[in-house]
Structure formats: C-alpha cells, structure tokens
N, C-alpha and C positions, 0 to 999 in steps of 0.2 A: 380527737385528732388522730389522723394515721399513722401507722410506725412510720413511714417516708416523713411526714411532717415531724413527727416527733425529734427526730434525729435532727431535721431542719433548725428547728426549735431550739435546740441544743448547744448547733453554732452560733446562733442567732442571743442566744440569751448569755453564753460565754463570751460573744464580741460585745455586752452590753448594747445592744441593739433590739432589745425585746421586752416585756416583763412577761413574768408568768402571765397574765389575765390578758393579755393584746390578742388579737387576731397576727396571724400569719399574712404579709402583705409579699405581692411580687418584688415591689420598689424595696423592699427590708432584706428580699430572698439576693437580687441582683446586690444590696451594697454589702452586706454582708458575703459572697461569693467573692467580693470583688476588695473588700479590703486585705491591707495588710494586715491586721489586728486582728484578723479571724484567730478564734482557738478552736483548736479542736475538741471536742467532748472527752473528757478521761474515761479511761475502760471499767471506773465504776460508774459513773452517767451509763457509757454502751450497754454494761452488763444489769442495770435497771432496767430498761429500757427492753432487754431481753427478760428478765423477769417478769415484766407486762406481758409477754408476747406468747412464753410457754413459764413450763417447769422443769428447769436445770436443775440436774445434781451438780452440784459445784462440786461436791466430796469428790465424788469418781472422777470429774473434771481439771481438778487439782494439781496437776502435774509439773510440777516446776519445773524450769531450767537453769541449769549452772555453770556458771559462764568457764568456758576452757582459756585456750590459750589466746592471749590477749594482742595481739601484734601491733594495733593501733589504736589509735586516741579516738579514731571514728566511729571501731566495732566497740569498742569501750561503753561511749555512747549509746550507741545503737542497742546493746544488750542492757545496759540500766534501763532503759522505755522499758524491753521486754520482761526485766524483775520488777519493774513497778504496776507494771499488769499484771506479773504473778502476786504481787502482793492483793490487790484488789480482788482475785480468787480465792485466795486464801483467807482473805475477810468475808465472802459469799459465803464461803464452805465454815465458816465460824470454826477454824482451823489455826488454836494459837498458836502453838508450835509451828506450823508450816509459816504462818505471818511473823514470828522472830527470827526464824530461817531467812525466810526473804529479806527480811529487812537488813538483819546480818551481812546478806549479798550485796544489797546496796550502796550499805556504807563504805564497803570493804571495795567495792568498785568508784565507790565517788573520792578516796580517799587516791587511790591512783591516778585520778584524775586533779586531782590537786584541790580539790571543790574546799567553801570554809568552813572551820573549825563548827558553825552554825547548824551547818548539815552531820555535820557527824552525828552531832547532840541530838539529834533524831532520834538516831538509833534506840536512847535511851528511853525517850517516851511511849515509840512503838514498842517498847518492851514490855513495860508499863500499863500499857493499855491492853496491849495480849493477854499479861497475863489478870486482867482482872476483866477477862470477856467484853469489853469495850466497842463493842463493833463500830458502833456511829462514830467516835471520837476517832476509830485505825483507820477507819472512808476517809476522815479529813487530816489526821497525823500525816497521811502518803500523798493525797494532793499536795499539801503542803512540803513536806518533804521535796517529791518535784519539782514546785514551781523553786526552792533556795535552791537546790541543784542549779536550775535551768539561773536564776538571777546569777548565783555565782562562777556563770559560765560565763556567764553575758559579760561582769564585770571582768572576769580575765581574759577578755578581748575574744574568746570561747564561741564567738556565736555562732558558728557553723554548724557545734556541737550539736548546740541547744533545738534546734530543730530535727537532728538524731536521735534526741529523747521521743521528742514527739512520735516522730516516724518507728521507732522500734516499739514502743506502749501501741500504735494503731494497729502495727503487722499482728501481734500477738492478739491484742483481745482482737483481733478480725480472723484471727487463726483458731482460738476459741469460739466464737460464735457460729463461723460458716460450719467446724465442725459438727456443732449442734445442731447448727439447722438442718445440714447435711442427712442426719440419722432420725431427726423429726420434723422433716418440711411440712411446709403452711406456706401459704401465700403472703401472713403475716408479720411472722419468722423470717423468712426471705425478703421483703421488704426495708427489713434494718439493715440488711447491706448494698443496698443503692444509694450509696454515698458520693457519687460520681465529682460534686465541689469541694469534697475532702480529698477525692485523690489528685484531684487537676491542682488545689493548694499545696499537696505536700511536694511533689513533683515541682513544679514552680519553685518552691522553698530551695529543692535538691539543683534542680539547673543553676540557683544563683552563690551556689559553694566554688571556689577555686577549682579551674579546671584539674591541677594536679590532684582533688581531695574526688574528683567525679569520675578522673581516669582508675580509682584503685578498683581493684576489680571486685571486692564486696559493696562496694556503694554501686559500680554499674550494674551488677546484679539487681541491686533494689529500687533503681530505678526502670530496667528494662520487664522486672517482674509486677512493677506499679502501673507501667504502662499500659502490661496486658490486662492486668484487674479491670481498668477503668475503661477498656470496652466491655468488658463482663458486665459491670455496674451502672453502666449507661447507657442502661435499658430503652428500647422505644417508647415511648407514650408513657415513660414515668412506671411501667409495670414492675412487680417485684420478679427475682430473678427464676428462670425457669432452675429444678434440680441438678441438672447436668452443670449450669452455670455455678449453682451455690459448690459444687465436688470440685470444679475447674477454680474458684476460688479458694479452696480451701488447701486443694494440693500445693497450689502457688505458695499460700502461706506457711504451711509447712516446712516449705522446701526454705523459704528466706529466714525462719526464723530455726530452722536447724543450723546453717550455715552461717546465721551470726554467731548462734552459742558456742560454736567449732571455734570463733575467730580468725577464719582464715576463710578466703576463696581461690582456689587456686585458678591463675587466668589459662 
C-alpha cells in the first residue's frame, strides 16, 4: 500500500470502516471522507507511518513545547492536542523523562480545564510506565489519556473543545513531519502529507463552533492557516507534494503551533 493509501487506511480503520486485511474501496474512501465519525489518525499512527517511509531521530526531534500564558479555554485546548503529540515523540525517542514531563503538562493543563478526576490518574500510570521503559503500554496510556480528555469534555457540554484537541495533536505531529521531510525529501516522505480529507474535516469541524469562539483571533488564525495547507495538500492527480510545498507547509506549521504555545494572538 502507498504512504497516500496508508494514511487513507488510517481514517478508514479509526472510523471502523476497514479491517486491516480489506482492500481500500472508493465507495469506503467517499463514506468515510464523508462521515461524521471520521477520526483522525493520532500522531503515533502519523509518526509510524513515517517510520515506514524514512529514519527519524526522534532524539534530536524531541523538542517540546510548554504551554505559556493561557487566556482561553480554546488555546487551553488547542495546546493539550500539541503536548499529546509531544508526548508520542517522546515515546519514539524512548525519552522517559521527557514522556513524565509531558505528561506532567497535560494533566496540569486538563486540570484547568476542569476535565475528571479519571484523567488526572493518568498522570500516574504514564509515570509508571516511563519509568520502567514501557514504550508500547505509554503509545496506548496517551491515546487513552486523549480520548478521557476529549469524553470528559464532551460530557461537560465541552464539545467545541474536543475537536481543539484534535486540531492542535494534527498541527504538531504535521509540524514535526513536514519538517523532516523538509531536510530529507522523497517522493514517499512527502506523500504522508496529502492529507487533503483531513483538512477539509477539520476545517468543517472549526466552521461549526459558535461564531463568537471563530471570531477570536487565534482560532481565525488556524483556520485561515488550514486553509492555505489544503491547497498545498491537494495535489493534482493525487501526486505527493513538490519540496517547495512540503517548506511552505512546514513554515505554516510552525508559525500556528508557536502561536498557540504563546497563548495569545494578537488581532
């Protein structure tokens, strides 16, 4: 299967619409593009998926971000997606200490968010697993993590939130990858970011938030910066992206996921 497909696959088998052994159908491509139930791939699927393609140093890749000042419930959001992507680096790079750190940021950010007492106890296990080099079990301690996050958003009427998470974990591991691809393109490397039905989902998702939460100028930001992606990404004839496009992609990312961490945009 090709890294396009592979990715494909991803959504497809996250919306329970696939098993690993099927064939990839258009009719599975189209309802899958087309539900609401689509999930997105987490940034440790993404960063597999790039581990097929080349060889990352996670180590030197490693770089976390720490969330500053917090002014709203949305960058709040927004910057948990982007520590639960660092955390899934931090488990590539088999970096314990950096994965107690993150995790540390997580709780400490879900905890301002009011999230339950469930998600906190996270924190405990991702400790636990760090420190007895647990890689496989810290991959699935942070999904899981996530998804009580995102349920316990959902139950406190939160759900604008919860597709913040999503949107801040995609901008990052998409800010980690282009840059890799960035400094060692391939045709096949550049491939894993023609994502084009992940941005036109998340986008959709961002249109149907309260107009007052679309006017703040760090969410218009992320949607005006999503928009430009997804001509980059929505390549002619399905090709992966030319150099120039995976750097133009990559600045983009940069630029939104410095400006979450800051928490503030100024308009």
């Amino acid at each position: 299967m090709s890294s396009r497909s592979a990715i494909s696959a991803l959504v497809l088998l996250s919306a329970g619409l696939l098993t690993a052994t099927e064939p990839l159908t258009k009719e599975q491509i189209k309802s899958a593009v087309l539900s609401e139930a689509v999930t997105i791939p987490t940034p440790g699927e993404f960063f597999a998926a790039m581990d097929e393609q080349g060889q990352p140093n996670w180590t030197q890749m490693f770089a976390p971000k720490t969330a500053g000042a917090t002014a709203s419930r949305e960058q709040m959001a927004l910057m948990l997606g982007v520590l639960v992507a660092d955390g899934y680096i931090a488990v590539e790079a088999q970096d314990g200490q950096g994965v107690k750190n993150t995790g540390k940021e997580i709780i400490n950010l879900a905890k301002k968010l009011n999230v339950s007492q469930s998600v906190i106890s996270r924190g405990n296990s991702i400790n636990d697993f760090a420190e007895n080099n647990d890689w496989s079990a810290l991959r699935e301690e942070l999904e899981a993590t996530q998804n009580e996050v995102k349920l316990s958003m959902a139950e406190q009427k939160d759900k604008d939130l919860v597709i913040l998470v999503t949107v801040g974990a995609w901008i990052r591991g998409t800010q980690v990858a282009s840059d890799f691809i960035s400094k060692n393109y391939s045709p096949g490397l550049a491939g894993l970011l023609r994502q084009p039905a992940i941005v036109e989902y998340l986008l959709a998702q961002l249109g149907m938030m309260p107009e007052r939460m679309q006017k703040e100028p760090l969410i218009s930001e992320v949607q005006q910066k999503l928009r430009a992606t997804l001509e980059l990404v929505h390549t002619k004839d399905r090709t992966p992206l030319s150099p120039e496009a995976v750097n133009e992609v990559s600045s983009t990312m940069d630029s939104l996921v410095n400006d979450i961490a800051k928490g503030h945009k100024e308009s």
